[in-house]
C-alpha positions as CSV (number, residue, x, y, z in Angstrom):
1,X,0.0,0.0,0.0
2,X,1.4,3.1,-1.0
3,X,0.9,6.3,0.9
4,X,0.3,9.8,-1.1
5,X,1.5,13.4,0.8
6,X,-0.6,16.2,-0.3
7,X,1.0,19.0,-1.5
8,X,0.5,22.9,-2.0
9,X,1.8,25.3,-5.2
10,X,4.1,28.0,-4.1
11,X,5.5,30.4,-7.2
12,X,8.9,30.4,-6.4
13,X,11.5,33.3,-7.0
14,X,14.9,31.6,-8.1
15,X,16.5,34.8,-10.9
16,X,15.5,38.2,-10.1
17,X,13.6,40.3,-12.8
18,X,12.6,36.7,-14.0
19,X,9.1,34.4,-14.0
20,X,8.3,32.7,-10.6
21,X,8.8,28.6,-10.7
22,X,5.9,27.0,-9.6
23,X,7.1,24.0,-6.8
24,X,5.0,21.7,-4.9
25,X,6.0,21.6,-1.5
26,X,4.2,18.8,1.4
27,X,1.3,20.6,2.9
28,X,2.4,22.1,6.6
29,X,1.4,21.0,9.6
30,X,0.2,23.1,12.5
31,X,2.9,23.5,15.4
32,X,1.3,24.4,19.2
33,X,0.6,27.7,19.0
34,X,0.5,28.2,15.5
35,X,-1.9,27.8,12.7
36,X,-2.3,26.3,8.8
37,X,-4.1,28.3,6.4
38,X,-5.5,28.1,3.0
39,X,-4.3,31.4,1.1
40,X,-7.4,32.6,-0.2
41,X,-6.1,35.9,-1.7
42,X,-2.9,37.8,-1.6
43,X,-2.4,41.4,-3.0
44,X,0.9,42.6,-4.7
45,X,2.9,45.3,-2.2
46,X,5.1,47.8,-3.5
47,X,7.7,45.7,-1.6
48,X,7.3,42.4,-3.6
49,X,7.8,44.5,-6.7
50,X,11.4,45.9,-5.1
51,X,12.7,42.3,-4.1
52,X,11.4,40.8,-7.5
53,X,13.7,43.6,-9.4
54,X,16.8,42.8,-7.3
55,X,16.1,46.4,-5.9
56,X,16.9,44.9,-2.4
57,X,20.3,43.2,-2.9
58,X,22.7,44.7,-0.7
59,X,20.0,46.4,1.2
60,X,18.9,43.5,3.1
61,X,21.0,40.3,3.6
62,X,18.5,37.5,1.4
63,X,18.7,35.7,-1.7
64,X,16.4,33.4,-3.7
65,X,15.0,31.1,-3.7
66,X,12.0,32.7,-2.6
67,X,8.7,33.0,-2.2
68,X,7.4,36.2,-2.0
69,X,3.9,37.5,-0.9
70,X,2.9,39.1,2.6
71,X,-0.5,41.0,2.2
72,X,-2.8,37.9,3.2
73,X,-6.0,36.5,3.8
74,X,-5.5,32.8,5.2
75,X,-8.2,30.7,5.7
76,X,-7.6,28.1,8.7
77,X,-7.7,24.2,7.9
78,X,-5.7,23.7,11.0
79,X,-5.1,24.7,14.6
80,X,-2.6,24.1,16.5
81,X,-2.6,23.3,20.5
82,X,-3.4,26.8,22.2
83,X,-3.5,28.5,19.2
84,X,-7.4,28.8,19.4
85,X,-7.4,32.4,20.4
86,X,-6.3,35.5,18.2
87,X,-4.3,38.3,19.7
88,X,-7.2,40.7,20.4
89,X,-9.2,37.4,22.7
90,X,-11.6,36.7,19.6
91,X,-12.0,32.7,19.8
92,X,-10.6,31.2,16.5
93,X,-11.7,27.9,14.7
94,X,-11.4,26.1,11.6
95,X,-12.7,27.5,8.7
96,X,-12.1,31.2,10.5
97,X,-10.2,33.9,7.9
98,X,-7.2,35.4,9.3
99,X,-4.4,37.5,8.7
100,X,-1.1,37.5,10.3
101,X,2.2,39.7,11.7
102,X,5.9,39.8,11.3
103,X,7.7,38.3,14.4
104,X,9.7,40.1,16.6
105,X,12.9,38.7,18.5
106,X,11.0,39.5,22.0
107,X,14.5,39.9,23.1
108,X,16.0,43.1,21.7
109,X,16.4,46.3,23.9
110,X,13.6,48.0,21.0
111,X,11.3,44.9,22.1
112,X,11.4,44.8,25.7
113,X,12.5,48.5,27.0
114,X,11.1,50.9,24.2
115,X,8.7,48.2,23.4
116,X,8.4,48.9,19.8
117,X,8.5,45.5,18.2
118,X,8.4,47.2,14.4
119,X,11.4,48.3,15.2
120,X,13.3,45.0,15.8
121,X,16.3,44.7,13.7
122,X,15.8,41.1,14.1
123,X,12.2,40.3,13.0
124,X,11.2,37.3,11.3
125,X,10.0,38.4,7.9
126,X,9.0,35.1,6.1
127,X,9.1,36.1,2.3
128,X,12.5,37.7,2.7
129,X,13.8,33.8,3.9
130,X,14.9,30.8,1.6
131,X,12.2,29.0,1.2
132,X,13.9,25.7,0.3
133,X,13.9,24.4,3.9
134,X,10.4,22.9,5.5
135,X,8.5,24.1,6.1
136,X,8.6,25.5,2.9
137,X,5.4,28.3,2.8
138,X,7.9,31.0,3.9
139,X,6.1,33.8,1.6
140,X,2.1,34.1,0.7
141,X,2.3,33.9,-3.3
142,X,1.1,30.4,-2.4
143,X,-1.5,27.9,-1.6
144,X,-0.7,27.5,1.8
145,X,0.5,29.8,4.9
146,X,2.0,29.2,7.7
147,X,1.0,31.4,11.0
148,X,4.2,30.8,13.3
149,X,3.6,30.0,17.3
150,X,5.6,33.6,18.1
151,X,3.1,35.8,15.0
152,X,0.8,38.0,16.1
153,X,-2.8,37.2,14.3
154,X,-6.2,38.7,14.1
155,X,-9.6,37.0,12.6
156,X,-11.1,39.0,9.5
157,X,-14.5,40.0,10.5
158,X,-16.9,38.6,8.3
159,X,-18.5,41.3,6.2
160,X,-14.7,42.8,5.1
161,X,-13.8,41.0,1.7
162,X,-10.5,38.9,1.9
163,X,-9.1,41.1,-0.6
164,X,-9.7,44.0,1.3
165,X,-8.5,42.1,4.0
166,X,-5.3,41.8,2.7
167,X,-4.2,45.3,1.6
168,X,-5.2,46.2,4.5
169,X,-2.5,43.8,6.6
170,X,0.3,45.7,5.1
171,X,-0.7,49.1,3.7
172,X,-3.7,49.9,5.9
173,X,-2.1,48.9,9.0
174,X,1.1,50.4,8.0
175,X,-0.7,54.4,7.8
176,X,-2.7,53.4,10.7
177,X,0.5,53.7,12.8
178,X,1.9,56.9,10.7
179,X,-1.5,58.1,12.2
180,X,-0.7,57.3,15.8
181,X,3.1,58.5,14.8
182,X,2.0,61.4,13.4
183,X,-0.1,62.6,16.5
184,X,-3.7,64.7,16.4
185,X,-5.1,66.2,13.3
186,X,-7.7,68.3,13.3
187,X,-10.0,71.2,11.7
188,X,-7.5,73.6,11.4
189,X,-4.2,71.5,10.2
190,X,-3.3,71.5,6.8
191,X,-2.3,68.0,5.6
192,X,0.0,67.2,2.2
193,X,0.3,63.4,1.2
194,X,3.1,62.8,-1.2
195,X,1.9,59.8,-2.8
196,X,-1.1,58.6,-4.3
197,X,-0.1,54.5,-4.6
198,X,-2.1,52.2,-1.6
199,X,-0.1,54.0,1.3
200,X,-1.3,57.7,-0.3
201,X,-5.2,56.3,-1.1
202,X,-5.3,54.6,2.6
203,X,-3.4,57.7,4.3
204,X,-6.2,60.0,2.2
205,X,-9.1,58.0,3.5
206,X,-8.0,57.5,7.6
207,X,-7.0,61.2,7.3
208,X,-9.8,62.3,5.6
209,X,-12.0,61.5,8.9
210,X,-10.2,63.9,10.6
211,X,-12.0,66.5,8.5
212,X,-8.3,68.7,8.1
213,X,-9.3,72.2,7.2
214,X,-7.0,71.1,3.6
215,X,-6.0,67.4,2.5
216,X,-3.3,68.1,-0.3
217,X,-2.4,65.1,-2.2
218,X,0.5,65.2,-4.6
219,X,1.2,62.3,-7.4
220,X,0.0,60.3,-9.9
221,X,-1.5,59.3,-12.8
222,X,-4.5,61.6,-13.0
223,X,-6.8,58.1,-11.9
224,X,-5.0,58.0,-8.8
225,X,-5.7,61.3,-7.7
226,X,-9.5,61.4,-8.9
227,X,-9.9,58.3,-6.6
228,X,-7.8,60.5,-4.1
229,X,-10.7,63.4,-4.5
230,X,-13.2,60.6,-4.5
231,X,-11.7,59.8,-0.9
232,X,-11.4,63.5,0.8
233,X,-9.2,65.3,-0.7
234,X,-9.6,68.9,-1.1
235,X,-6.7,69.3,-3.5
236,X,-4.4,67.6,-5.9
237,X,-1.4,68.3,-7.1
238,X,0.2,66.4,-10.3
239,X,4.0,64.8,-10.1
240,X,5.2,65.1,-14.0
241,X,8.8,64.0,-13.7
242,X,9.5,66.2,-16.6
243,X,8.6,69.2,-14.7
244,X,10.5,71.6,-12.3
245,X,10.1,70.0,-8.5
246,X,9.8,73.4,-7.4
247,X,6.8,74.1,-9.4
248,X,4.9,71.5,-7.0
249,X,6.3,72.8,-4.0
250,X,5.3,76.2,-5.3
251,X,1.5,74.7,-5.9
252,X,1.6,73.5,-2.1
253,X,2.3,76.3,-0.6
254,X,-0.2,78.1,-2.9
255,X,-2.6,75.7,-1.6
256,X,-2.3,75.5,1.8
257,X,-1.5,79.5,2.3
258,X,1.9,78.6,4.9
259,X,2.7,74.9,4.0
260,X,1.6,71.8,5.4
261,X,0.9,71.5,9.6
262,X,1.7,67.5,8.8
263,X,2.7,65.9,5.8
264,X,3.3,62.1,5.1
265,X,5.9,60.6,2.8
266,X,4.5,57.6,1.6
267,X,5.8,57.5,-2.6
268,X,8.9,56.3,-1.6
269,X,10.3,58.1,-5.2
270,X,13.9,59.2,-5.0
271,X,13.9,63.3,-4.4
272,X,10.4,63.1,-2.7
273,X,11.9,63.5,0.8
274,X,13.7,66.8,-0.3
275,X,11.0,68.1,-2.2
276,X,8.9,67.5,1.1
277,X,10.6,68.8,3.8
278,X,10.3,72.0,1.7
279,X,6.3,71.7,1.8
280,X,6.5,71.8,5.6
281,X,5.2,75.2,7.8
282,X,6.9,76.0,10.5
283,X,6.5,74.0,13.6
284,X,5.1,71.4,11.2
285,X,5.3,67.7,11.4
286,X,6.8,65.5,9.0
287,X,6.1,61.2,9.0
288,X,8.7,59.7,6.4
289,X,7.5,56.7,6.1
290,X,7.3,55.6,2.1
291,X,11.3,55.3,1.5
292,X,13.2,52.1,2.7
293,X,15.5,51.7,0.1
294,X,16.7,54.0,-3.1
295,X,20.5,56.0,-3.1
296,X,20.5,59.2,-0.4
297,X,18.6,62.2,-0.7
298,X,19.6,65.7,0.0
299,X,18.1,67.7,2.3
300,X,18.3,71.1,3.4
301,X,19.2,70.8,7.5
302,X,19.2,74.7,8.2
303,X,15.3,74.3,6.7
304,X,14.4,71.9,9.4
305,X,16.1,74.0,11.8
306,X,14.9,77.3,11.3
307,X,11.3,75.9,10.8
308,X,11.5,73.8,13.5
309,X,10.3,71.2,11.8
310,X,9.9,67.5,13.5
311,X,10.7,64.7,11.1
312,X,9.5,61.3,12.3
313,X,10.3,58.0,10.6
314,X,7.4,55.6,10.8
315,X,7.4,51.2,9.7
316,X,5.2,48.9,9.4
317,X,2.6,47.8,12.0
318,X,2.3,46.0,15.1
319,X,-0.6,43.2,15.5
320,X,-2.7,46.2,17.2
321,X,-2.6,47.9,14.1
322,X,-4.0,45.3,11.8
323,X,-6.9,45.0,14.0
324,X,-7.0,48.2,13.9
325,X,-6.9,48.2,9.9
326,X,-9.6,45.7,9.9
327,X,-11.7,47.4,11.8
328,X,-11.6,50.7,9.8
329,X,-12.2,48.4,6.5
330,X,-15.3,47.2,8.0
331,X,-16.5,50.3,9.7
332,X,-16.2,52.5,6.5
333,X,-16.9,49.7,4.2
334,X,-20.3,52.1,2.5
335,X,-18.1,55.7,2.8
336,X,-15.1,54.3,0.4
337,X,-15.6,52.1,-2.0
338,X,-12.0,49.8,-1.6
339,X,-12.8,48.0,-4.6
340,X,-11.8,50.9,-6.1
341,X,-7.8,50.5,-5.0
342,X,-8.0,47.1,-6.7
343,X,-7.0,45.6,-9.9
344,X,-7.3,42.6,-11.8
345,X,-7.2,39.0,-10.3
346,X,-4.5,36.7,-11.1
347,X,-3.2,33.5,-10.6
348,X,-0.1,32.1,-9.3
349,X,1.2,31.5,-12.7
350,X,0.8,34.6,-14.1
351,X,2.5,36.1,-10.9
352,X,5.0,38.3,-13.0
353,X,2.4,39.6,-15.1
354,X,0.7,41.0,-11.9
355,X,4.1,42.2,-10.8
356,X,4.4,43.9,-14.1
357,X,1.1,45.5,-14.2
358,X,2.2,47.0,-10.5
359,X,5.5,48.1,-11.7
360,X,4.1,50.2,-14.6
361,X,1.3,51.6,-12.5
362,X,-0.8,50.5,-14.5
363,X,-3.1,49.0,-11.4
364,X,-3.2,49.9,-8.2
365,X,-3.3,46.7,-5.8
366,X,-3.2,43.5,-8.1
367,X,-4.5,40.5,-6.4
368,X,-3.5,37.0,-6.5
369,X,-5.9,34.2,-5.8
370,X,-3.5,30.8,-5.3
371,X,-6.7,28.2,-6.2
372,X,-8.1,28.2,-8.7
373,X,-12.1,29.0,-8.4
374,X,-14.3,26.4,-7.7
């Protein structure tokens, strides 16, 4: 009698810039504490586009193989031994959709004393590991995920769609704590987003609720920013990399009378941190939060001085901020419509084409469902 070991599709990164390999790998099991999951979608970050490229070699220390993929909606098909609660109290059980956290060390001086886990040079990022050892489902571009005993993990709330769901565990969450970063906003602030990708639309939307007395968002294409008026913006102003930078800052300023009271970085372009600094009032506030990579970018010291201007880098999200994320997709699911961030629905093995697609912004947020449909 011969025994058969069910397997699960990964698409697998071996050559940068190159089509993903598609491997069968055994089918996980569930450690104590930790879950199984079914992917049932996965949306293309900004950050699987940079590793893809090879933008990240010498950056951070990985290499391929890979699998890639961290924006998430798992559905459980097993439980581990205690792993039956998530990490707000809500009771977990099979068939339950749920999305998932980096891992902290839990052993760092920025985990323990300033107790800023995000900030843990050694954090456990799964797609950025080789994903040749078991258990193999490293990354999310992939049938199966794997919720670790240590990973921090909320359940989706059933009336937010798993796409949804998973742009909001990286990008959502991500300007949910530039929010808390950034500090109040109110009637009378005047607030400039530099950006208009996922991290702009999202920032737009959270900020938006804050009713800012102007909500200034500066990028592109022109669809981006018509969904950024649909959204609350008050303004827009046009990136054309042809033109003169200053022209924009010029526009800002015109805009918002004295500059912006808070602005966010969030396009991650090279220049953008220069250009915004420069955007800045006095006494304003400045969250940098969309460049983690790129060469160095000049900026102008004596402005931040003499404007006394507070520049505050901001990363990723603690567990509290996906439920946070989740929370605000569900809440304000009939005031934005966040189908309208999405693009077109792939499969795994036309993973570089959605890659593509996000690399010529020619969509948005592509998704990725691993099975194919019933």
């Amino acid at each position: 009698m011969t025994s058969t070991i069910e397997t699960g599709r990964a698409a697998v990164l071996h050559d940068y810039r190159a089509d993903f390999e598609i491997t069968n790998f055994p089918k996980p099991k569930a450690e104590p504490g930790g879950l199984v999951v079914e992917i049932e979608t996965a949306t293309v970050c900004g950050s699987d586009v940079h590793v893809w490229q090879g933008d990240m070699v010498g950056v951070l220390p990985i290499s391929p193989p890979l699998i890639l993929g961290h924006e998430m909606t798992g559905r459980i098909t097993e439980i581990g031994a205690g792993a039956d609660i998530d990490s707000v109290g809500q009771r977990l059980r099979v068939g339950d959709r749920v999305v998932w956290a980096h891992i902290p060390c839990g052993r760092c001086h920025e985990c323990t004393v300033e107790r800023e886990p995000v900030l843990c040079s050694r954090r456990y990022i799964g797609y950025l590991n080789d994903c040749s050892a078991p258990p193999h489902f490293t990354g999310t571009f992939a049938e199966y995920g794997i919720v670790r005993p240590a990973a921090g993990r909320v359940r989706v709330p059933d009336n937010v769609e798993s796409a949804w769901a998973s742009a909001g565990s990286c990008a959502l969450r991500t300007v949910v704590r530039a929010l808390s970063v950034a500090g109040p906003i109110d009637r009378d602030d005047t607030v400039v987003i530099q950006g208009a990708g996922p991290l702009g639309l999202f920032a737009t939307a959270l900020v938006s609720l804050h009713n800012p007395r102007r909500l200034v968002v500066v990028g592109g294409p022109a669809d981006r920013l018509q969904l950024a008026k649909e959204w609350g913006a008050t303004d827009t102003v046009m990136v054309d990399p042809t033109a003169d930078p200053a022209e924009r800052i010029d526009e800002v300023h015109r805009i918002t009378g004295r500059g912006a009271s808070v602005a966010f970085e969030l396009a991650g372009a090279p220049g953008v941190l220069s250009e915004g600094i420069q955007m800045i009032a006095r006494n304003g506030r400045y969250v940098v939060m969309g460049t983690l990579g790129g060469p160095p970018q000049p900026v102008n010291a004596a402005t931040i001085v003499t404007r006394g201007i507070r520049v505050l880098g901001s990363m990723s999200g603690d567990i509290g901020d996906y439920h946070t994320a989740l929370l605000a997709l569900e809440r304000y699911r009939d005031r934005f419509d966040w189908n309208r961030m999405l693009g077109n629905t792939y499969d795994l093995d036309h993973l570089a084409d959605a890659m593509a697609a996000m690399l010529r912004m020619d969509e948005i947020k592509p998704i990725i469902r691993p099975r194919p449909s019933a």
